[in-house]
C-alpha angles and dihedrals in degrees: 000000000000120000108249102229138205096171133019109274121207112202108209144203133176142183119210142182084252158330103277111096098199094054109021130081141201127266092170143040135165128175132179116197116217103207127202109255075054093254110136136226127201132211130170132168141183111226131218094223089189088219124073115262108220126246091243084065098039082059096056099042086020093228125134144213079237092057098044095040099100088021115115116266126234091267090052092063106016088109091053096044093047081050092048085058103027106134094002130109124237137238134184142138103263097352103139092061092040142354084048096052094054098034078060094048099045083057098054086049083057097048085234111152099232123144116192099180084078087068130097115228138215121190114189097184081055095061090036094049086051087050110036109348099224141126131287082247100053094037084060090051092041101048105022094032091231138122111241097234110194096016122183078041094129095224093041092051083042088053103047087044087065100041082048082057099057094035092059092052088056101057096028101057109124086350116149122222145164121253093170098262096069147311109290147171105259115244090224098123116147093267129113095225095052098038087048094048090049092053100052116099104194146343106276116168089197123028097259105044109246090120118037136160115258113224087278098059091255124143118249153174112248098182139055124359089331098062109137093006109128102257086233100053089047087050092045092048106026101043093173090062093082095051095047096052086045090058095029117088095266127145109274096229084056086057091040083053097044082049102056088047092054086050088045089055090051103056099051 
């Protein structure tokens, strides 16, 4: 089935020199755009990461500090990569844990304007995991039939993410499932929003969590001493707080968010 479409949706993939997404970098990207009329546009991209990336990880993508080493950093293509995407949704396979968080923060390092945050996602190992909790690997196999040949190559996992997602609006269309709080008609219905919102697996006002909204909208922390305490009352009574997670490794996008609440707060 075809994914109805109200925007342009680039499904993305990246390979990285590892899995932290305050310290690590991208060495590979690769989007394909989705475009309304359902033609499709590539792009993929070895990355400069500007770090090593360490043989245990070259292992796994097979790319190596050799192959990335004239290649353009980040910063070099940042403004050609946010126009690639620019008004479109995004799709990966774990990409809001992930590829989404560091793509955010790869953008901040390059003092590129991009908020993500503006974007609708959708997260196919999300709905899979709901479903079947399995591997990108094996949902390919489950729902297309097919074996993944070259996986962890950034265009044939962006790829399969997409034919997954096709394939799972075709099977889960008016299915019932459990989600512990009841048998119910899944919401999987060929629509962004919804797609977006059934693939989402919390309320995080940042990527990573460390800010989220309570069950009253309201912005929290969601870590440390401070976990469930409104962002603007700690900032009002604990004035040091903001310094030290300004100064502290967290995500750049978590210390953008914390600083429009403290401008919000000002200008009230």
């Amino acid at each position: 089935m075809l994914l109805q479409l109200k925007n342009p949706v680039v499904v993305l993939d990246l390979e990285t020199t590892g899995m932290n997404i305050v310290t690590d970098r991208i060495v590979e990207i690769a989007l394909l755009k989705i475009n309304l009329d359902g033609s499709e546009e590539e792009k993929l991209m070895l990355i400069n990461p500007e770090i090593p990336i360490p043989p245990e990880v070259s292992q796994i993508h097979g790319i190596t500090n050799e192959d990335v080493k004239d290649k353009p950093t980040f910063k070099e293509v940042a403004k050609i990569l946010a126009k690639f995407m620019e008004g479109c949704d995004l799709c990966g396979f774990n990409s809001n844990r992930f590829d989404i968080p560091l793509l955010a923060e790869e953008f901040l390092r390059a003092d590129v304007d991009v908020d993500l945050k503006k974007h609708k996602f959708i997260d196919v190992q999300a709905i899979f995991h709901k479903m079947e909790k399995r591997t990108l690997a094996a949902a390919y196999k489950f729902y297309c039939n097919k074996e993944l040949v070259d996986a962890h190559s950034a265009m044939a996992d962006t790829k399969a993410t997409y034919e997954v997602l096709k394939a799972q609006l075709d099977l889960y269309q008016g299915v019932v499932f459990d989600d512990g709080k009841g048998v119910k008609t899944i919401p999987i219905i060929n629509n962004v929003e919804k797609l977006s919102e059934f693939s989402s697996y919390d309320q995080n006002v940042d990527f990573v969590g460390r800010i989220v909204y309570d069950e009253k909208g309201v912005e929290v922390f969601n870590f440390g001493k401070n976990k469930g305490v409104p962002v603007e009352k700690v900032l009002r009574e604990q004035p040091g707080y903001y310094g030290w997670m300004m100064d502290s490794e967290f995500p750049l996008y978590t210390k953008k968010v914390l600083t429009r609440i403290k401008l919000k707060m000002m200008n009230k």
